[in-house]
C-alpha positions as CSV (number, residue, x, y, z in Angstrom):
1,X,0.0,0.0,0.0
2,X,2.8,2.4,0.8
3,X,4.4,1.6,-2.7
4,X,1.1,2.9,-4.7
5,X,1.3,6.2,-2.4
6,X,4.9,6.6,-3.1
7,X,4.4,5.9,-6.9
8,X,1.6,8.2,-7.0
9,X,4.0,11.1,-5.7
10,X,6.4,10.6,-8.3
11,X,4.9,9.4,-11.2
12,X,2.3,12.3,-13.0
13,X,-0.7,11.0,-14.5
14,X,-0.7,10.1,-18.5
15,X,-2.5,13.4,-19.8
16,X,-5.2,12.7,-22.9
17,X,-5.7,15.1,-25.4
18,X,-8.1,16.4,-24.0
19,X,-6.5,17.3,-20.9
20,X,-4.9,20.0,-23.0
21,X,-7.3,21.5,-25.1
22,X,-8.8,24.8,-23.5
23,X,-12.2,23.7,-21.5
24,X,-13.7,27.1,-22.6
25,X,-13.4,26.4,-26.5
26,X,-16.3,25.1,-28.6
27,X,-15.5,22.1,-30.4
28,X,-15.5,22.9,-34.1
29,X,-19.2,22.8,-35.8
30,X,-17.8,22.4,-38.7
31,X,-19.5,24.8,-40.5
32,X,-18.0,28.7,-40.7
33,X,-20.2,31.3,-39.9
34,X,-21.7,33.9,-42.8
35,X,-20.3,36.8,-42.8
36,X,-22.4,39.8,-42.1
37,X,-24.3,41.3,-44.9
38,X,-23.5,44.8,-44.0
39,X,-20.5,46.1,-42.3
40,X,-21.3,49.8,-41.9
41,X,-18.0,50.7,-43.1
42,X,-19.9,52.8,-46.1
43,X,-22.1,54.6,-43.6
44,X,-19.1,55.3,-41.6
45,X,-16.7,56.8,-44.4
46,X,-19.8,58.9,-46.0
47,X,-20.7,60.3,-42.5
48,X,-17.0,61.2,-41.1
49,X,-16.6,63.2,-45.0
50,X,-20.6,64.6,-44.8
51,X,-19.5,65.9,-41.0
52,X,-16.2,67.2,-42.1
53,X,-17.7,69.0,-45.2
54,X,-14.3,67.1,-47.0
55,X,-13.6,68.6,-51.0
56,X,-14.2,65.5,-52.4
57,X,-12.9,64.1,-55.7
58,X,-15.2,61.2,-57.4
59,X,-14.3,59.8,-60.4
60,X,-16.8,58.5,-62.6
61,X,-16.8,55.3,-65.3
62,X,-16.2,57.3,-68.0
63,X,-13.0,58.9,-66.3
64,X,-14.6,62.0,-65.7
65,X,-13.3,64.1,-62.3
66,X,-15.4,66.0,-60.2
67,X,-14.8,68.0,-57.1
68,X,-17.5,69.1,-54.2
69,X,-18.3,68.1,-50.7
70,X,-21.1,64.9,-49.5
71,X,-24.4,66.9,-48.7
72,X,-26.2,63.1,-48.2
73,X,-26.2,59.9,-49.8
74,X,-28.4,56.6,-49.8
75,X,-28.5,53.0,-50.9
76,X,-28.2,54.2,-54.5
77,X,-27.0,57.9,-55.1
78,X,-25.1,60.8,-53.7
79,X,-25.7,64.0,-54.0
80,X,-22.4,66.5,-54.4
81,X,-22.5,70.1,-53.5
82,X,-19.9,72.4,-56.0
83,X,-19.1,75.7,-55.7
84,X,-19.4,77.6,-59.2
85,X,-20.8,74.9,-60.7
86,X,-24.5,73.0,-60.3
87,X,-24.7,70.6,-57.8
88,X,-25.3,66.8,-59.0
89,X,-27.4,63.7,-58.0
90,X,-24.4,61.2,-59.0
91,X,-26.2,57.0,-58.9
92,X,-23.8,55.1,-57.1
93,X,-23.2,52.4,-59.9
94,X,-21.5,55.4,-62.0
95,X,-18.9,56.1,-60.0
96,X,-15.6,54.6,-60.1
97,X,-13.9,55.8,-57.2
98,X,-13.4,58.6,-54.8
99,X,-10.6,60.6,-52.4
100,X,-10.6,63.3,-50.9
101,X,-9.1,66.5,-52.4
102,X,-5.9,68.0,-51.8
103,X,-5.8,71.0,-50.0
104,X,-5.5,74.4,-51.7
């Protein structure tokens, strides 16, 4: 009897591998998860340059450049405020891509 004490002291267990998985994680489902269908990042960027009244640069399909500042914006359109010039509904699908204008 005092043998199976003493050999309990020195001789650790055999560890499984479960022993050293983390017993908060969730065994895989093996399925990923969707990602979300909106990330708000387009909301966000329009917002912070509406806000900011940022000189804007869009650049449509057809390569043409034009320069104003965000008055509002929905799923589909924009609507660009210019100085000197008339102010434009622009449809999202024409434009090609944006940046903001470098200071004058």
């Amino acid at each position: 009897m005092e043998d199976s004490r003493l050999e309990s002291l020195i001789r650790k267990p055999a560890r499984t591998v479960t022993d050293t998985k983390d017993p908060n994680r969730r065994p895989p489902s093996g399925k990923k998860s969707t990602p979300p269908d909106q990330t708000n990042a387009e909301q966000f960027y329009y917002s912070k340059q509406m806000q900011g009244k940022t000189h804007m640069v869009v650049v449509l399909e057809d390569g043409e450049h034009l320069e104003g500042v965000i008055e509002w914006y929905d799923r589909d359109c924009l609507k660009l405020n210019r100085t000197g010039a008339p102010n434009l509904l622009l449809f999202k699908r024409c434009i090609k891509y944006m940046y903001k204008a470098e200071p004058e």
